[in-house]
Each structure stands twice: as structure tokens, then as C-alpha cells.
N, C-alpha and C positions, 0 to 999 in steps of 0.2 A: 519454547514459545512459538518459534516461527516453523516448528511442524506441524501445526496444524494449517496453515496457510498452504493455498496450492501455489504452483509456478505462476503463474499469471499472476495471482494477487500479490505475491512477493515482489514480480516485477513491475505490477503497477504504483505499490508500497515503495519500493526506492526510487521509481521516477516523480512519486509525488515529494519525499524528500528531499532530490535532488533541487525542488522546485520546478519541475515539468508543468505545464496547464493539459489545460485535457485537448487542445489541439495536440500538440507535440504527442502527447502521450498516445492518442488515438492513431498516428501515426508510427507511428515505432511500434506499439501493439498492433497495431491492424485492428484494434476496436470500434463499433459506435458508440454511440452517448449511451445507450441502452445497459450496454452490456460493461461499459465503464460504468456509469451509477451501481450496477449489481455487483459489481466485484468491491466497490467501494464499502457497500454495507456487510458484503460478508468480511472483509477487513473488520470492522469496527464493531460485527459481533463474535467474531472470533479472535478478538483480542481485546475486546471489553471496551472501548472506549465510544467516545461520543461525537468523535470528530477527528478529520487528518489532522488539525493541528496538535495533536496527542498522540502520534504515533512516536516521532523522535521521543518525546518523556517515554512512553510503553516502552521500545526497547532499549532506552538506558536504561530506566529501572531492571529489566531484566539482564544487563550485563549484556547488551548484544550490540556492538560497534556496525554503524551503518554497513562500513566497508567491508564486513565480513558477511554479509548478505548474498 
């Protein structure tokens, strides 16, 4: 499940889990809003869901412990 995700969306993927906002996150990535929103969507059509609050369910449903990320 999570090979199809690239590096960036992985790690944007567990700092939005860990509860990061998109400041924190934009910092630690070095992202803008731009390019945070776009890696948001391809999360959410490369794993089917409709929202970050669906990613924790997406990967326990597929047996994938956050930590192991």
C-alpha cells in the first residue's frame, strides 16, 4: 500500500498523523502551501480516501503500524 506513495508524501503522511499543521509541516519539509495541498491530493488519490482524517483507518486496515513507516 504505501509503495505506491513517493518519499515526500510518506513523510508528509506521518507528520500529518503525528498531528503536525501545515506550518510545522511546511517547515520541516521545506514546502509551500502550494505544493503541500498537491502532495495532499495525491495522498488521498493514491490511497483512495477522501480526507486525512482516513489515513490512520487506510493503514490499519492494511496492517501498516504508523511506526513502521
Amino acid at each position: 500500500m504505501l509503495n505506491v506513495l513517493s518519499k515526500n508524501e510518506k513523510e508528509v503522511m506521518l507528520l500529518i498523523i503525528q498531528g503536525y499543521n501545515f506550518n510545522s509541516i511546511s517547515e520541516i519539509c521545506t514546502i509551500d502551501y502550494k505544493t503541500y495541498n498537491k502532495i495532499k491530493r495525491a495522498i488521498y488519490i493514491k490511497l483512495r480516501i477522501n480526507g486525512m482524517n482516513e489515513i490512520l483507518g487506510a493503514l490499519l486496515n492494511h496492517g501498516v503500524i504508523p511506526e513502521e513507516i
